[in-house]
N, C-alpha and C positions, 0 to 999 in steps of 0.2 A: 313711608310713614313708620315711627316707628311709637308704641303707645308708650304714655309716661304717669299711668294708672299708680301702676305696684312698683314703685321706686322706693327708695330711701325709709322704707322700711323695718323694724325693728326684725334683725336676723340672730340673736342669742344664743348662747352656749353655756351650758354652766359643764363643771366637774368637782370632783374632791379628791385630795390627797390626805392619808392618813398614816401615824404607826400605832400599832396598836402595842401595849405593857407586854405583848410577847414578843416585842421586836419587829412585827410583820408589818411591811410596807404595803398599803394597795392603792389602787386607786379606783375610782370609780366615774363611769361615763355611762351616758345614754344614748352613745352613736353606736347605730346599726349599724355592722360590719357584715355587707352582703358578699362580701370578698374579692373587693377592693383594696385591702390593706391596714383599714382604717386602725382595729385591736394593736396591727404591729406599731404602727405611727405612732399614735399616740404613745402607745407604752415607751418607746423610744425619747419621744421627747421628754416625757415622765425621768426616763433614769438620765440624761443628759442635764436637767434641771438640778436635779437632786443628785449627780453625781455618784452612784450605783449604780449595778451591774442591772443587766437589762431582766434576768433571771430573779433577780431580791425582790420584785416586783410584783405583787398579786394582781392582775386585772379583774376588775368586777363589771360585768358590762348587760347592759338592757335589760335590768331589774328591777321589775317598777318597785318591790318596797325597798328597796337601797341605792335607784340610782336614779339624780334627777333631769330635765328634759334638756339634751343636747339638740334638738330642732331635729329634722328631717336631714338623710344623709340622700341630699342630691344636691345639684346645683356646685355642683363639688367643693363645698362645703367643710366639710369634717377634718381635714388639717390645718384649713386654716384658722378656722373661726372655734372647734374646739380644741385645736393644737394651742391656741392663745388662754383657754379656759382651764387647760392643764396645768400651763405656766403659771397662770393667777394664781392656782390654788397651791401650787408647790411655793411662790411667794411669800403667800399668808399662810402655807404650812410651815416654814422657814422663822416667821415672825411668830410664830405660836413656841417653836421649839428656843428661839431665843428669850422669851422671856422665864421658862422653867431652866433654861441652863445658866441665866445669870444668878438665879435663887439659887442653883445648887452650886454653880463656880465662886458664890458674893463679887460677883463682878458685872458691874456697867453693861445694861445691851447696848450699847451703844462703842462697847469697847469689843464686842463679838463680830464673827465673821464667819462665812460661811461657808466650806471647802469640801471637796468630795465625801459626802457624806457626813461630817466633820463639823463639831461650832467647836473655833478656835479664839484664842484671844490676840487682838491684834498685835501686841507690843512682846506676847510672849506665845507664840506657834504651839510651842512646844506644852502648852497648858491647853487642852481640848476634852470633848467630849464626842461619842458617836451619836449621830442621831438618833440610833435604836435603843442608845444607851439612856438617853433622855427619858423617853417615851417609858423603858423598863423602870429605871431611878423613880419618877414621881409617879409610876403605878396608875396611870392613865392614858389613852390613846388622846395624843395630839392629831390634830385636823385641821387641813386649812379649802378654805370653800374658794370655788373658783368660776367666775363668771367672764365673760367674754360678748361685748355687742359691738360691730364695726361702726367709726359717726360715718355715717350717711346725710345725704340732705334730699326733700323730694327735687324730682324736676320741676322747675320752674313753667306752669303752662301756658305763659306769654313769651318767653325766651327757650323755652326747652333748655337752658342751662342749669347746671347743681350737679353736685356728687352723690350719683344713685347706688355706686356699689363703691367697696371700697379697695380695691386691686382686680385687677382682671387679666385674662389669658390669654397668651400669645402662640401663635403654631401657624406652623407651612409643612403641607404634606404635597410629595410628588410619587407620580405614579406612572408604573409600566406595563405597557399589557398589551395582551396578542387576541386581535380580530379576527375570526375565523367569518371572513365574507360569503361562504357560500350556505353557512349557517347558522352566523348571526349568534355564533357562542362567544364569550370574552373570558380570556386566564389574564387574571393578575398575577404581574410576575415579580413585581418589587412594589415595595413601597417606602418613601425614605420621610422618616414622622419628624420633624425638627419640633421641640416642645421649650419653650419659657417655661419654669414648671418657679423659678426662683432659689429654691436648694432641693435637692432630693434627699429625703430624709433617711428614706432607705430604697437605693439605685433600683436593685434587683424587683421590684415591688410594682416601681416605676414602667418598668420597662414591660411587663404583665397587662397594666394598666393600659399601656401604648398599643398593645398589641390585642387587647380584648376592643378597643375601640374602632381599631382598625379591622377586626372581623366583625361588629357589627356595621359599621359604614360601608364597608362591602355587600353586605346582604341589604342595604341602603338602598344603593347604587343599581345591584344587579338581580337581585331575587324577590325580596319580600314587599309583598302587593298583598292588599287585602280587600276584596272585592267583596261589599254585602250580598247575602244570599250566593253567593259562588265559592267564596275561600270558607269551606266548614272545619277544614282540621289542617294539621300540619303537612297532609300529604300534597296541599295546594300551596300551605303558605312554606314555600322554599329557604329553609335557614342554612346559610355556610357551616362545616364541621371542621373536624381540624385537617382533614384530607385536603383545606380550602385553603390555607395559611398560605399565602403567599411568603416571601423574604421579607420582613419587616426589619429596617434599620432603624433603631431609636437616634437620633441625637438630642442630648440631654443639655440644653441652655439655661446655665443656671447662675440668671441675674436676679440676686435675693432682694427681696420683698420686704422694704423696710419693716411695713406694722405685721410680719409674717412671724409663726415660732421656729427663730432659727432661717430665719429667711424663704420660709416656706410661704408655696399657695398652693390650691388645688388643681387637681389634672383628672378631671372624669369625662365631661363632655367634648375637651379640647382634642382628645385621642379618638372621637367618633366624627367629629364636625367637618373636618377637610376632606375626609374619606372618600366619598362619594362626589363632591365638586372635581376631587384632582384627577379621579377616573374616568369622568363620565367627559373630563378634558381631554383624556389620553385615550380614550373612544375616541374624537371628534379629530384627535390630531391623526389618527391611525387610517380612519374613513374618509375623513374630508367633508362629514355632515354634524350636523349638533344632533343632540336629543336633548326634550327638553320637557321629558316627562319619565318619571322615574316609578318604579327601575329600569332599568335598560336592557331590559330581556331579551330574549330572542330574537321574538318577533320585531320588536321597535328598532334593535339594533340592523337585523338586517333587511327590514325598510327602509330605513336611512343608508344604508350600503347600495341597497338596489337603486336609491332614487339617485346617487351620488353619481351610479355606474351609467344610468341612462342619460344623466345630463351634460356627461363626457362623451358620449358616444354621438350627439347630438352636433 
């Protein structure tokens, strides 16, 4: 069963792009960046938009008197839905700065165009203006407001059919590891993440992403249990450290995402969700028994080894 309550939903983003009479570009979001990447992404998209270096760039981020509500940064979320909120606002920052550089070009917005950094005039390149020069010239900061909501539709509760999200993630993780049968301990020894992610905005980020997912799915899988009245502190509940890293091979599938910014979608959950299934597989293929209650500690692991062993001897 799967519920079709909270579908099709209103999931929104806004942002703003600005330059302000001293030239300064910023921009402004309300996405938590709990360090997943989010501040770099965005800013990135930001200077890819606007065609500037990634540095000309002021980020203003989770201010409530200057920045307004980019939604909650989970669900993985925040590149795509306000990577799109970004681009809105650099759109209609775009449109803001063409209509003060046709007052000061006396030329047609309509005859402007818009190039790294740059409102040029179609028919003549070589007549332009910078966009900071805009913004300096008529002694007011231009703005453009950016919103972003994906069309959704709810599910249909006599058909269960409709469009509840509006792109979604794809991943296959495989995994290797070594059963210590008289003990019932498990090392992960690889793990090979294959991720649809649509474009990577920025690789290095990605691959962080993939590899924080995959040490929490391992502590999924193999450690963390939380028993009321028995797990009081962290010396019970068992968290993986980096001494735990198994080999994580990223591989990066990147079929872009048409309604994405830049072909972008999100990868937060996708990098923890296989984790734990493709192990607790390569348990079963290593033993010869399933588990089928998580984590796969110790104890569970090498009950399932002992019951495997007596029913071979049998």
């Amino acid at each position: 069963w799967y519920g079709i309550g909270n579908t099709g939903v209103a999931n929104p983003s806004t942002a703003q792009v600005e330059v302000g009479p001293d030239g300064e570009v910023r921009l402004f979001t309300g996405a938590a960046d709990m360090g997943q990447g989010s501040d770099t992404t965005l800013l990135q998209i930001a200077s890819e938009a606007l065609g500037l270096s990634f540095d000309e760039i002021r980020l203003i981020r989770g201010d409530t008197a200057m920045t307004t509500d980019a939604g909650a940064s989970s669900a993985s979320r925040q590149t795509y839905i306000s990577g799109n909120a970004v681009l809105d606002a650099v759109k209609n920052l775009k449109q803001e700065a063409f209509k003060e550089a046709s007052r000061l070009l006396a030329i047609d917005e309509k005859d402007l165009f818009y190039e790294s950094g740059q409102i040029r005039h179609k028919s003549n390149p070589s007549l332009f203006l910078p966009l900071k020069d805009v913004a300096k010239t008529c002694g007011r900061k231009l703005r453009g407001e950016g919103f972003f909501d994906p069309e959704t539709t709810r599910l249909d509760p006599g058909t269960g059919q409709g469009v509840p999200y509006a792109t979604y993630a794809f991943a296959t993780h495989l995994a290797e590891v070594e059963v210590d049968i008289e003990t019932g301990r498990v090392k992960v020894k690889r793990i090979v993440a294959a991720h649809d992610l649509g474009k990577a905005i920025h690789p290095s980020n990605v691959i962080g992403q993939i590899t924080g997912g995959v040490m929490m799915g391992m502590g999924f899988a193999l450690t963390e249990e939380f028993i009321p009245g028995k797990t009081d502190s962290f010396v019970d509940y068992l968290i993986p450290t980096v001494k735990d890293i198994p080999e994580v091979i990223p591989i990066l599938v990147e079929d872009e995402e048409p309604t994405g910014p830049f072909g972008a979608k999100g990868l937060g959950e996708p990098a923890l969700i296989p984790t734990a299934p493709a192990i607790v597989n390569a348990i079963a293929d290593a033993i010869g028994a399933r588990i089928y209650d998580l984590p796969a500690n110790l104890e569970r692991v090498l009950k399932a080894a002992r019951k495997t062993d007596e029913e071979m001897r049998r």
